[in-house]
N, C-alpha and C positions, 0 to 999 in steps of 0.2 A: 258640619262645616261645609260652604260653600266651595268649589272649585279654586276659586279666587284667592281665599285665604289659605291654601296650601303652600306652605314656601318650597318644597321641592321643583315646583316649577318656574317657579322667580331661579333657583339655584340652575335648572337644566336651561334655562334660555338667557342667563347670563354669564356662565363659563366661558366665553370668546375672550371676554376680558381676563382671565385667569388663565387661558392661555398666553394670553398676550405677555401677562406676568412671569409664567413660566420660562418662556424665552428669554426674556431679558435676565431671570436670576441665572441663569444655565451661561449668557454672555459677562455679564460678571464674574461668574465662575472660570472662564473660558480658560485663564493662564492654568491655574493651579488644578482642571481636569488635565491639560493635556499635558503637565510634568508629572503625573499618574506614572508616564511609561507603562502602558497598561499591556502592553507586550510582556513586560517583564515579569508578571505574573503568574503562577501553576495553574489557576481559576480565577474566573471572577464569579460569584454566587449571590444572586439574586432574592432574597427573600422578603416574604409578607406574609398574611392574615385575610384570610377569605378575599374580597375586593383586593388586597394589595398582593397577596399574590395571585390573583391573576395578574397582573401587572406585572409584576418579576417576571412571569413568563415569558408577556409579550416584549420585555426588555433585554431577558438573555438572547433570544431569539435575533431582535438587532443589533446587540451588539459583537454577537458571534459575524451576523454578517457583515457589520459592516468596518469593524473592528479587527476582525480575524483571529476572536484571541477565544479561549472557552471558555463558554458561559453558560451556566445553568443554575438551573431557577430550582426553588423549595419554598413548601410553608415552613416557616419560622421551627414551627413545630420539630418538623423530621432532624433539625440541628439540634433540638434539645432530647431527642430521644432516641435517635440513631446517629449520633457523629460519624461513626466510623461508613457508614455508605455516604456520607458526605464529604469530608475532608480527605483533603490529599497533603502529601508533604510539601514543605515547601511555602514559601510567600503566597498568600490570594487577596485579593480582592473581596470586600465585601461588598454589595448593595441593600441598604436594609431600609425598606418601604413603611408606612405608618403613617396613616393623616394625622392621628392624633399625638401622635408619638408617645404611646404612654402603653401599648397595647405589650400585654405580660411579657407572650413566649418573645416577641422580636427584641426585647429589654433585655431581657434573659441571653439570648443568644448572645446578644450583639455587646455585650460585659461581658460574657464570658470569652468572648472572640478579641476582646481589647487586654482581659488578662492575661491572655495566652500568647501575646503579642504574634499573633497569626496573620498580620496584615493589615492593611487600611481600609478604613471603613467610611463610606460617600452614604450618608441619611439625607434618604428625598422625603418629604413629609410637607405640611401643611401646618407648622406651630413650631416655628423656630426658636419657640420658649424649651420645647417641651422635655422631657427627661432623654429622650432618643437622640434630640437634636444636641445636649452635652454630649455626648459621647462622639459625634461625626469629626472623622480627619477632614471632612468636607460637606457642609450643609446645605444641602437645597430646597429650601424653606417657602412652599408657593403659597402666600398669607391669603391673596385673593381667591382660590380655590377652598377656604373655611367653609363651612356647612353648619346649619343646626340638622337639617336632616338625619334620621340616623341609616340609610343608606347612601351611598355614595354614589355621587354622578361630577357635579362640577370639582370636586376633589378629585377625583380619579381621572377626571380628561386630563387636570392642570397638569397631573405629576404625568401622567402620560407622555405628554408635550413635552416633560421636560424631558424624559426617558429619553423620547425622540430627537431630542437636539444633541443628548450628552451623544449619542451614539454616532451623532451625525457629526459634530466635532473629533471623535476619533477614528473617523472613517476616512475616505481620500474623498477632494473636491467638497469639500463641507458647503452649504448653503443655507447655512440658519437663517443667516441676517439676508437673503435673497425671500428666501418660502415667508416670511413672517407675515405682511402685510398677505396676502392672496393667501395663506392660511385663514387668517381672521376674519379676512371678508368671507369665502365662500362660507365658513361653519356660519357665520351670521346669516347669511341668506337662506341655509339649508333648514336653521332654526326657523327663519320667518314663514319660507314657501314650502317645507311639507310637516307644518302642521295637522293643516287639515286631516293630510294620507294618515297619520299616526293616529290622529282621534278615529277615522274612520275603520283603519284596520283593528283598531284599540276594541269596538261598540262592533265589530262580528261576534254575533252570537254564536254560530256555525263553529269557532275556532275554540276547542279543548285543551288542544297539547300544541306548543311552538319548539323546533328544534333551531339550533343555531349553527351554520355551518363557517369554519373558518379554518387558513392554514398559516405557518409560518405565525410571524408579528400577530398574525390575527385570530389565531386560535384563545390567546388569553382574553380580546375583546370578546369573541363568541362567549367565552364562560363569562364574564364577567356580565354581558347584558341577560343571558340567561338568568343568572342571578337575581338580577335589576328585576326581570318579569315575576322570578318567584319571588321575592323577599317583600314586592310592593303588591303582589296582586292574588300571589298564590296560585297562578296558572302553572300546571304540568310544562316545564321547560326544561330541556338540554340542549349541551353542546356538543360538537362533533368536529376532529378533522374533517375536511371537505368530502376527500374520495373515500376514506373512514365510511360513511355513513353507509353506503351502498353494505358493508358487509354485517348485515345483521341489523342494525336501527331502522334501516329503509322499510322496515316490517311492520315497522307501526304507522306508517303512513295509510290515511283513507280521507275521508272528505269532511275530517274534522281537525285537520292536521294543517300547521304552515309551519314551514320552513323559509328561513331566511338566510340568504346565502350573502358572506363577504366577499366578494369576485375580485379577484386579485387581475392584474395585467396577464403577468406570465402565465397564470395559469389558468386563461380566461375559458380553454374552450372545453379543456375537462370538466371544468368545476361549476358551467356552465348547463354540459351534460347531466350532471348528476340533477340538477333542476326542472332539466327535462323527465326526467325519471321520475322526478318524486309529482309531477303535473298527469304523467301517463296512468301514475297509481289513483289519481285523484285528488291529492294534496293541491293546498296553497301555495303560491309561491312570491314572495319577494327578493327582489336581489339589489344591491348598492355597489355600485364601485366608480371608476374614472368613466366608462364611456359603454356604452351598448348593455346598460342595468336598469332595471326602474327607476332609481333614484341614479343619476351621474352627478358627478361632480365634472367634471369637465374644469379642473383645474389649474393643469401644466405643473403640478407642483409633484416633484420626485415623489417615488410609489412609498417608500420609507420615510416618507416626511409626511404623508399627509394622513395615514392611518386614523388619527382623532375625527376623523368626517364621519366614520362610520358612526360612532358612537350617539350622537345628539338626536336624529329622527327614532333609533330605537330605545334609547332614555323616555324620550316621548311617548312612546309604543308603551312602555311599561307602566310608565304613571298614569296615561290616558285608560288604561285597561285597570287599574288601580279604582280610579275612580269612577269608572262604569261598575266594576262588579261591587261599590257600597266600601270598598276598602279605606284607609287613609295611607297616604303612599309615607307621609312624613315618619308616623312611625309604627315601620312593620310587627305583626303580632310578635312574641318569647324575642325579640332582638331588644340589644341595646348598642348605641354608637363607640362604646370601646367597648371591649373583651378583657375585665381583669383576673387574675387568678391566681391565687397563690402559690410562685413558684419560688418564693424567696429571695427578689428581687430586690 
């Protein structure tokens, strides 16, 4: 196949518009999230399946902060096999992640979480048909984020985005319907102008192993494009908390090594440092964030609202390297786009 007929790239360079979608179902939704009383909850718990939960993570994460309530994130899995280090007494929250909605263990949990009558359950997913999306007290169905791909990128931004808004509605000062327009544009311009950088860093031959560094919200993006590079390319890829890395991974750094750092505001000048570090070793380095990184965005848009930037130059990163090393990103080696298994579902 030629480049061209890859559809993961049609998929990575039109997700702005599946964002856009996201938003608007999350504003639809907007009454009946925020009579949630999401205060009123023991937990809220987060889960998904490989891509989706990294997601849960980066979702418990904002909604802990910005919501105030406790949140934390699992594979689907640890509820069907460990209950008890997961559940607490009392009312929770559920979030149960899935594009396709049809993926065994989160089916499995999330019935068994409805027979138990343990709480209410908000399904973000991408197939508002699907078996996951019957079972939601609240369905947030982003259709335009669909994929033939069997990795996920424009799926995983959309539901992101919406992550990002539910959170942002039960936070103080919400700004969804402010951020939406100057979300859309800048990921569109970031998609058109560092193309190039992505194909280029993609065709380093010099570059063996990529670590991903990320904290807070953005440690589940790190794991997730980590992912992206191994599942499309088969490149040596991890992820790391930020200052994490220093203790023990910083060891595999030498002059076949890049690291990519999500630079966050607050924690601009630490984590900044540690890139210094890994440049002293001899490593590569790239960094994205709002202002003073390789890649800015220079967006004005709240530091919890605009997270989905990162994603789209290193989506690129991974398919462009996909396709330099002979691979087809669309569909990675032993994977398939749902996970089914007999759990008696």
């Amino acid at each position: 196949m030629t480049q061209a007929e890859f559809v993961t790239m049609k998929e990575i360079t039109t997700q702005t518009t599946a964002w856009a979608h996201a938003i608007d179902k999350v504003i639809e939704n907007a009454r009946a999230i925020t009579a949630l009383d999401i205060a009123s909850y023991r937990q809220v718990l987060c889960v998904g399946c490989g891509s989706t939960y990294y997601l849960a993570l980066s979702t418990a994460s904002l909604l802990q902060s910005r919501a105030c309530v406790i949140a934390r994130a699992f594979p689907a899995s640890e509820l069907l096999l460990n209950p008890l280090s997961v559940y607490v007494e009392g009312r929770m929250l559920l979030i149960a992640i899935s594009r396709s909605g049809a993926t065994s263990e989160t089916l499995r949990i999330v019935a068994d979480f409805k027979a138990r009558r343990l709480g209410t359950i908000v399904v973000l997913t991408n197939d508002g048909d699907s078996p996951l999306a019957r079972h939601g007290d609240i369905v947030l169905s982003i259709e335009d984020g669909q994929e033939v791909s069997v990795a996920q990128t424009r799926s995983f931004a959309s539901m992101f985005v919406a992550a990002s808004a539910v959170s942002d509605i039960l936070g103080p000062n919400a700004l969804f319907l402010a951020y939406k327009d100057a979300l859309i544009d800048r990921g569109s311009r970031l998609i058109h102008d560092e193309q190039e950088l992505a194909r280029d860093m993609a065709r380093n031959r010099k570059i063996r192993q990529v670590f991903f560094l990320g904290s807070g919200p953005r440690l589940g993006l790190a794991k997730e494009v980590s992912l992206k590079l191994k599942e499309m390319s088969q490149t040596v890829s991890e992820p790391f908390h930020f200052l994490e890395f220093r203790h023990g991974p910083i060891s595999m750094v030498d002059e076949h090594t890049l690291v990519v750092g999500m630079v966050s505001e607050g924690g601009y000048d630490h984590e900044m440092a540690v890139m210094k570090d890994v440049r002293r070793l001899g490593g590569k380095t790239l960094t994205l964030g709002e202002k003073g990184t390789d890649i800015e965005w220079k967006s004005g848009i709240a530091e919890y609202a605009r997270n989905v930037l990162y994603l789209p130059v290193l989506q690129l990163f991974a398919y462009h390297r996909a396709v330099y090393l002979g691979k087809n990103p669309d569909t990675p080696r032993n994977l398939a786009a749902v996970v089914e298994l007999d759990l008696g579902v």
